[in-house]
C-alpha positions in Angstrom: -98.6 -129.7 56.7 -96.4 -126.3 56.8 -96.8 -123.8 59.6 -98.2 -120.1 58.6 -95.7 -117.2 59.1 -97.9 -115.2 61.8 -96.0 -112.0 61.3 -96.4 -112.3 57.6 -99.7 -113.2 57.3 -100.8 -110.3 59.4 -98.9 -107.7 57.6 -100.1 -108.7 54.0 -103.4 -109.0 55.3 -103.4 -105.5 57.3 -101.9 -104.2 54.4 -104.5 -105.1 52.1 -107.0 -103.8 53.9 -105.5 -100.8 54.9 -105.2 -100.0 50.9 -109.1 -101.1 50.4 -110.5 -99.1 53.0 -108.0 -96.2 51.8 -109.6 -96.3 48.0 -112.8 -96.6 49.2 -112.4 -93.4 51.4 -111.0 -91.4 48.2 -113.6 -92.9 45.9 -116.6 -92.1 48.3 -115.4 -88.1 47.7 -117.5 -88.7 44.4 -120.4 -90.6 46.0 -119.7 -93.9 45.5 -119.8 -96.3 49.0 -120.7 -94.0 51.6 -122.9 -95.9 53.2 -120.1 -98.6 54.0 -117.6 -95.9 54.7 -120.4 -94.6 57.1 -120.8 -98.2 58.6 -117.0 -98.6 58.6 -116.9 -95.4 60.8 -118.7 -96.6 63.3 -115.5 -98.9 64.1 -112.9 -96.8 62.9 -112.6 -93.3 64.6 -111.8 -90.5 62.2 -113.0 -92.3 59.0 -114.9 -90.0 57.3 -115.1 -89.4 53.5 -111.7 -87.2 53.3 -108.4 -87.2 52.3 -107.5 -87.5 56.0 -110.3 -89.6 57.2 -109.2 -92.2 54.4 -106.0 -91.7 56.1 -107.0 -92.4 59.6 -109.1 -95.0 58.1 -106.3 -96.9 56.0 -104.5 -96.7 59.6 -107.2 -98.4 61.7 -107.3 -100.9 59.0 -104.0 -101.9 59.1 -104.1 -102.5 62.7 -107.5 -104.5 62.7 -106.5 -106.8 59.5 -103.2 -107.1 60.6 -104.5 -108.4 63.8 -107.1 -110.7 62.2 -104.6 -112.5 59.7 -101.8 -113.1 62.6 -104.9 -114.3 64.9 -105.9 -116.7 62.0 -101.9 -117.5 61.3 -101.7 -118.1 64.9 -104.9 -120.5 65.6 -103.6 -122.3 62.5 -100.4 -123.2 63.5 -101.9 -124.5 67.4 -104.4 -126.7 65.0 -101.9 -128.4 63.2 -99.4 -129.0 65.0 -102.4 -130.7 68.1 -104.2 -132.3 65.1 -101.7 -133.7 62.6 
């Protein structure tokens, strides 16, 4: 089985989700999500339905889904390599 790049798979995950949350703060300007961008606040500080909240949101993002894919990167690669 190959091994999972941990690095790699957190920063393509981080930055995907950066760029989702990021839309979603721009398109919730016109009404559209903001009850998810209001329950997405509640774990990201600063995301509010702005310009710069979308910012700060798109920032938290990164952070959290570039933690979560090098977590999953990680815990695959220990599997593996203990269970071939």
């Amino acid at each position: 089985m190959n091994k999972l790049h941990p690095l790699a798979l957190g920063l393509s995950f981080g930055a995907v989700w950066a760029l989702a949350v990021f839309i979603l703060g721009l398109v919730s300007l016109w009404g559209w999500g903001t009850s998810l961008v209001s329950s997405l606040s509640s774990l990201y500080i600063g995301y509010t339905s702005t310009f710069g909240g979308a910012c700060i949101g798109a920032l938290w993002a990164f952070i959290d889904g570039f933690v979560g894919g090098f977590l999953v990167a990680w815990i695959y690669n220990k599997i593996i390599t203990t269970y071939p």
